[in-house]
FITORPA-507481 format. One record per atom (N, C-alpha, C, CB): x, y, z; residue in one letter. Coordinates in pm, whole numbers, plus 50000, padded with zeros to 5 digits. Glycine has a CB too. Layout:
<pts>
XYZA/...
</pts>
This chain:
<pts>
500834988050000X/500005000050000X/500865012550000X/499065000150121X/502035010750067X/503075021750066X/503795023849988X/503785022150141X/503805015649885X/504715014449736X/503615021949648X/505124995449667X/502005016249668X/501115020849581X/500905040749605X/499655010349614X/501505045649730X/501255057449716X/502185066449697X/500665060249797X/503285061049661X/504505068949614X/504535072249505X/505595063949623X/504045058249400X/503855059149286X/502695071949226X/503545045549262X/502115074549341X/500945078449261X/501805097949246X/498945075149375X/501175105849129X/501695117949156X/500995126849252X/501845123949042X/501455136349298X/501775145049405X/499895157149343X/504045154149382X/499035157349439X/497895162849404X/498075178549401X/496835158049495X/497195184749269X/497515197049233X/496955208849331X/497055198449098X/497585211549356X/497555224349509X/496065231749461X/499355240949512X/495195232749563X/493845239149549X/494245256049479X/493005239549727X/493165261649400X/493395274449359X/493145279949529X/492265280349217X/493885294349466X/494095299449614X/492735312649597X/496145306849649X/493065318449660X/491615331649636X/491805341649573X/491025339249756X/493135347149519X/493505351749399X/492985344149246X/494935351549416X/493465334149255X/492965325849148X/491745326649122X/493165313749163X/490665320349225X/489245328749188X/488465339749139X/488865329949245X/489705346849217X/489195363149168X/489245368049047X/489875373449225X/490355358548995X/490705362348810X/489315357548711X/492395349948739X/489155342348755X/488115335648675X/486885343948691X/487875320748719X/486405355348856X/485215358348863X/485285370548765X/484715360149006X/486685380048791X/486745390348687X/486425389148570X/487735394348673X/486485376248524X/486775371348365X/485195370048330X/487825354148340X/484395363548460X/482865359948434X/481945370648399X/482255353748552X/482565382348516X/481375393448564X/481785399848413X/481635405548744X/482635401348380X/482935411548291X/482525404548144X/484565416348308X/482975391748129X/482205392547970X/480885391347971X/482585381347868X/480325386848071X/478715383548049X/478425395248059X/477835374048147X/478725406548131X/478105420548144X/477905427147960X/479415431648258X/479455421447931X/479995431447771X/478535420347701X/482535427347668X/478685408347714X/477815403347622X/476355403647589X/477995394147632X/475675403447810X/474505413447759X/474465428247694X/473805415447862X/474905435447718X/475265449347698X/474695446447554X/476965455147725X/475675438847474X/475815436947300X/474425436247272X/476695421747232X/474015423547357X/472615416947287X/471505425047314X/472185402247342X/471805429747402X/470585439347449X/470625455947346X/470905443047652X/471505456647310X/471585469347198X/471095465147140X/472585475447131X/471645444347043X/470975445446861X/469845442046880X/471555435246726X/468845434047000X/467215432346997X/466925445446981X/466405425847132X/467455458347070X/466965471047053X/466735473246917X/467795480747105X/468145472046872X/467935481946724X/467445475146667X/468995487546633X/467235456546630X/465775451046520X/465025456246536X/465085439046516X/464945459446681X/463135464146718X/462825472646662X/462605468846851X/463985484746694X/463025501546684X/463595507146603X/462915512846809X/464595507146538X/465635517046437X/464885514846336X/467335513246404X/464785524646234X/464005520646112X/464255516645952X/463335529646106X/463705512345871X/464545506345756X/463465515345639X/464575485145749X/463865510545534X/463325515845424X/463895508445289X/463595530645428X/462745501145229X/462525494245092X/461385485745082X/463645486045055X/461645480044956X/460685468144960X/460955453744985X/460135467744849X/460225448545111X/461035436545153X/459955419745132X/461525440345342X/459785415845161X/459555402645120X/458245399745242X/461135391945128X/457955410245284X/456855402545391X/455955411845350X/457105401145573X/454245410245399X/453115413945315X/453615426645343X/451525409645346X/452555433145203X/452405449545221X/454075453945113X/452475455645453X/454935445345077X/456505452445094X/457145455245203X/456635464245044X/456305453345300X/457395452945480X/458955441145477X/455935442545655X/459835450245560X/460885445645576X/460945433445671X/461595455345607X/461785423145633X/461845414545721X/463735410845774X/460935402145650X/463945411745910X/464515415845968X/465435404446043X/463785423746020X/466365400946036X/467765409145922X/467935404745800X/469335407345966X/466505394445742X/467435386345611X/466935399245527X/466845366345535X/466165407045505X/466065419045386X/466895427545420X/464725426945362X/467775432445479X/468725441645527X/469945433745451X/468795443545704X/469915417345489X/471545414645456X/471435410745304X/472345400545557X/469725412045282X/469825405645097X/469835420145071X/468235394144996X/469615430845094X/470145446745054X/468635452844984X/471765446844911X/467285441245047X/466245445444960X/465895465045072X/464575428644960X/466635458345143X/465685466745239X/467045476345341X/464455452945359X/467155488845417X/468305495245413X/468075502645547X/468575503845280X/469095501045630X/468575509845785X/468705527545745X/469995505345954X/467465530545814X/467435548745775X/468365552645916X/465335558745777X/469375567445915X/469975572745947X/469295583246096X/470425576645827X/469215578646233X/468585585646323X/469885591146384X/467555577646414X/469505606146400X/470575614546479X/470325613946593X/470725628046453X/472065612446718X/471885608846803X/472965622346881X/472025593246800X/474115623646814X/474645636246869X/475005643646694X/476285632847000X/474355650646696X/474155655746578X/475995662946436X/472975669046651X/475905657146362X/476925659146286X/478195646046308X/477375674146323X/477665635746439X/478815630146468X/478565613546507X/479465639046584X/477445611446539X/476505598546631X/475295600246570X/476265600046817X/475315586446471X/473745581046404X/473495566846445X/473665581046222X/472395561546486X/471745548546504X/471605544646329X/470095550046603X/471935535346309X/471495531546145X/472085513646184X/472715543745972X/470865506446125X/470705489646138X/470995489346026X/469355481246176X/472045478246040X/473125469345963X/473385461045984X/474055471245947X/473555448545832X/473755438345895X/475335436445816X/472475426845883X/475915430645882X/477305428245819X/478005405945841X/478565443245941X/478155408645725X/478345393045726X/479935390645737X/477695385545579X/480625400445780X/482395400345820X/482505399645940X/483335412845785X/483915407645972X/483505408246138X/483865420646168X/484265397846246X/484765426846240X/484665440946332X/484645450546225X/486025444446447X/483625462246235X/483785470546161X/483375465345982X/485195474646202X/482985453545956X/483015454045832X/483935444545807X/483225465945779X/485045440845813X/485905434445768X/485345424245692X/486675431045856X/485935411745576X/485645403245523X/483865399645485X/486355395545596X/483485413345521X/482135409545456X/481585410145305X/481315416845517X/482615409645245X/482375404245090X/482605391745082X/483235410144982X/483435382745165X/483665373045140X/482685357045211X/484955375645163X/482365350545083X/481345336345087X/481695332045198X/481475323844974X/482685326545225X/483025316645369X/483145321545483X/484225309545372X/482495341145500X/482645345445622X/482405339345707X/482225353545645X/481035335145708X/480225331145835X/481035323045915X/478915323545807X/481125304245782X/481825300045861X/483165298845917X/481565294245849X/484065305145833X/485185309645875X/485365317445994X/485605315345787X/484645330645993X/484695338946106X/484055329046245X/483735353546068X/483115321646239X/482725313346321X/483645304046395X/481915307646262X/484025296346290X/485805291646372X/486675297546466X/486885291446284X/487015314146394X/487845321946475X/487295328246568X/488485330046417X/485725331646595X/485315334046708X/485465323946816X/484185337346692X/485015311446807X/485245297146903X/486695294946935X/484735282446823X/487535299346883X/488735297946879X/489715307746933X/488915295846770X/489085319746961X/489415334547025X/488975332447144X/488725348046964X/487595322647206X/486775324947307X/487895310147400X/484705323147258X/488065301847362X/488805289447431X/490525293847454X/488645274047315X/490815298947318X/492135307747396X/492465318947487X/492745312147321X/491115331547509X/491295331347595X/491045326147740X/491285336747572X/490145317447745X/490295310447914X/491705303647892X/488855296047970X/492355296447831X/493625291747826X/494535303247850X/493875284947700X/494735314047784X/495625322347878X/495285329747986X/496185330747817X/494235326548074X/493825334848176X/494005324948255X/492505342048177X/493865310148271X/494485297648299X/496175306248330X/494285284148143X/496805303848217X/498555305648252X/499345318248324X/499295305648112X/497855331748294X/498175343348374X/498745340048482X/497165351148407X/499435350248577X/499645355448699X/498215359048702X/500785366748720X/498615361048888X/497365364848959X/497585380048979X/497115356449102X/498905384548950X/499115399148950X/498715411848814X/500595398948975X/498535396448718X/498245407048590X/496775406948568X/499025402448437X/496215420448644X/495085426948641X/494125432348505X/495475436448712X/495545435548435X/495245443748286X/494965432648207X/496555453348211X/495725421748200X/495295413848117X/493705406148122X/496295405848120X/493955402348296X/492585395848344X/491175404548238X/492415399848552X/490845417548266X/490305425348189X/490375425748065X/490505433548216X/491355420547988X/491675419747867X/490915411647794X/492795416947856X/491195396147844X/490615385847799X/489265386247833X/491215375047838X/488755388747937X/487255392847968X/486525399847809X/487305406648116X/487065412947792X/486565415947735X/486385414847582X/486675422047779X/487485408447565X/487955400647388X/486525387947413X/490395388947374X/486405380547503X/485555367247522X/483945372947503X/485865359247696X/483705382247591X/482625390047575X/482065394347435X/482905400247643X/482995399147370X/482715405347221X/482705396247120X/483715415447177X/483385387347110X/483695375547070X/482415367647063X/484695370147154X/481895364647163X/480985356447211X/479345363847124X/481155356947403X/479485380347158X/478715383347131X/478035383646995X/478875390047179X/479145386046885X/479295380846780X/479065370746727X/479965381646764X/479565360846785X/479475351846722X/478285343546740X/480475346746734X/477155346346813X/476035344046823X/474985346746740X/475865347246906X/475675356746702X/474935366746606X/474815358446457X/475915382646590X/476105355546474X/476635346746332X/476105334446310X/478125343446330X/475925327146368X/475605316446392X/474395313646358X/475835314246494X/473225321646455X/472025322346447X/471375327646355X/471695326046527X/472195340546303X/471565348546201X/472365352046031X/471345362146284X/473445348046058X/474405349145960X/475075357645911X/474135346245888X/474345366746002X/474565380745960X/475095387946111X/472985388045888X/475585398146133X/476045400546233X/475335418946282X/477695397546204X/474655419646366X/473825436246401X/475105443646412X/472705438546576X/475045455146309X/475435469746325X/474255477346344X/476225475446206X/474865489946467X/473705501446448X/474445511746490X/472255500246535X/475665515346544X/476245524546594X/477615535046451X/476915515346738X/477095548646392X/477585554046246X/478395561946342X/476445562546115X/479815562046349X/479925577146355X/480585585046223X/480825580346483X/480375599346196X/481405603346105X/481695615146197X/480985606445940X/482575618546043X/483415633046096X/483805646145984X/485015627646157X/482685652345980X/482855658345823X/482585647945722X/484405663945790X/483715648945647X/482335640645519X/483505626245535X/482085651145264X/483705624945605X/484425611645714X/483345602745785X/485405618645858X/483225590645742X/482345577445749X/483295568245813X/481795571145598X/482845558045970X/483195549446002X/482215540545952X/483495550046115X/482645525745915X/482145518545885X/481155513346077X/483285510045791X/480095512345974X/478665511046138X/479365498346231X/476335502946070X/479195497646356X/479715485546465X/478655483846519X/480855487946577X/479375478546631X/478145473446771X/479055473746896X/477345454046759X/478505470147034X/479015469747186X/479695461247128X/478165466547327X/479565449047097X/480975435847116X/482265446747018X/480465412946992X/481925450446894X/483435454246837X/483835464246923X/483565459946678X/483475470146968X/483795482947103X/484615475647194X/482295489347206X/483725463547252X/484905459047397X/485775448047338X/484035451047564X/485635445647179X/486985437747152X/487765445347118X/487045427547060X/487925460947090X/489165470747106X/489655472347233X/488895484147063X/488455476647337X/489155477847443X/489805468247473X/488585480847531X/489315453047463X/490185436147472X/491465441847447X/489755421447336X/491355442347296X/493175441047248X/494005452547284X/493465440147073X/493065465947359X/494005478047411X/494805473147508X/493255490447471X/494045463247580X/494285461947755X/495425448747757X/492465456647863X/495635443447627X/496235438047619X/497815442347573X/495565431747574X/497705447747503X/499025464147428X/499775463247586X/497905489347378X/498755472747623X/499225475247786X/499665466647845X/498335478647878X/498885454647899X/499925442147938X/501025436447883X/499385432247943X/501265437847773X/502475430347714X/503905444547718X/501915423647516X/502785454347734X/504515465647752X/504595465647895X/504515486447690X/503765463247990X/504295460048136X/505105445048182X/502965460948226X/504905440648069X/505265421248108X/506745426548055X/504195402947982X/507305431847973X/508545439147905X/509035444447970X/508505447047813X/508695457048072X/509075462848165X/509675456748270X/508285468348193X/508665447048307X/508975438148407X/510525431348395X/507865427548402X/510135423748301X/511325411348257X/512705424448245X/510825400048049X/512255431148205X/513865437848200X/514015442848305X/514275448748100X/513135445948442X/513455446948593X/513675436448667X/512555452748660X/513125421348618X/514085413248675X/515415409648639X/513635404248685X/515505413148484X/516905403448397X/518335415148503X/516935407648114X/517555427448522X/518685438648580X/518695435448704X/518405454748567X/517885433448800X/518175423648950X/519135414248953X/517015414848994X/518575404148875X/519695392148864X/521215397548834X/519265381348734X/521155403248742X/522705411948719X/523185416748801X/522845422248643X/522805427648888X/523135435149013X/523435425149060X/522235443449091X/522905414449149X/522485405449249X/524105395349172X/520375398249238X/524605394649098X/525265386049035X/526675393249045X/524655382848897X/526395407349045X/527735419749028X/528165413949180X/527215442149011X/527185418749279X/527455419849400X/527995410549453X/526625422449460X/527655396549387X/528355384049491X/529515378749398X/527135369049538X/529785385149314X/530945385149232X/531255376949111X/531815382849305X/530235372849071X/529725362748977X/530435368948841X/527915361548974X/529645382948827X/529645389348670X/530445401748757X/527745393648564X/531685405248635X/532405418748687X/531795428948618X/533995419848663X/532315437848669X/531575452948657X/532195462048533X/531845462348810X/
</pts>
């Protein structure tokens, strides 16, 4: 029996309460970004308004497949005037527009959403419990991610409603998820020039620490 428990390996140390705190950061925060998302594009099917002739009685629009077949077109509501318009869109790419000319968006982009959402719990898994910025990071990439890709899935098409321009300057229309997957990859910028910082404040410790006991000369 005492041979049988040597053999066995050594059990993996319980998460500590730091550790928790990362996974709850990671929870509260994408489900917040993800309702946030969903709760904008039911808004804007609902109430933003369109204009053409669409495929349901009367010539009424039907919502999102006459928007994404182009029978039918979101009208332009001012929200801060010259700068912020509500206008429903459907976009079959992903942030901002991207790859939405292309046939295999859906399921392509579909892949890389599932595949954005499992890598990050895998690096929030390998984090430190000290890197705060990142914790937030991945939260909010998973959130947007998620939000999206629901969209995609279900509808094939993905809700825009948020225009801004600037003078006769046009952003291509978004939503809450492409919003907190910038902030995602900002917060991530930031973490990787503090993880840099770092490493070159330890690689210079060790050196000092190496000068001093006479290891490396000066």
């Amino acid at each position: 029996m005492a041979d049988d428990d040597k053999d066995k390996e050594p059990a993996a140390p319980p998460p500590t309460t730091l550790d928790k705190a990362k996974w709850k950061i990671f929870w509260i925060v994408s489900i917040a970004s993800l309702i946030a998302d969903q709760a904008t594009k039911v808004w804007a099917r609902a109430v933003l308004p369109v204009q053409g002739h669409g495929t349901l009685a009367g010539g009424a629009c039907a919502i999102p497949e006459d928007i994404a077949s182009h029978r039918c077109g979101g009208v332009a509501v001012d929200f801060i005037d010259g700068f912020w318009e509500w206008r429903l869109s459907m976009n079959p790419g992903s942030a901002f527009g991207l790859f939405g000319g292309q046939s295999f968006a859906r399921i392509f982009l579909s892949i890389i959403g599932i595949a954005a959402v499992v890598g990050m719990g895998w690096m929030l898994k390998k984090s430190r419990t000290d890197q705060k910025v990142l914790h937030w990071a991945l939260a909010f990439v998973a959130g947007g991610a998620v939000g999206n890709l629901i969209d995609r899935i279900y509808y094939g098409v993905v809700t825009d409603m948020v225009l801004w321009r600037y003078k006769t300057h046009e952003w291509p229309v978004f939503n809450v998820a492409d919003v907190v997957l910038v902030i995602g990859v900002g917060l991530m910028f930031i973490d990787i020039q503090k993880e840099g910082k770092r490493d070159k404040a330890l690689k210079q410790a060790k050196l000092e620490k190496a000068k001093s006991a006479g290891l490396v000369k000066h």
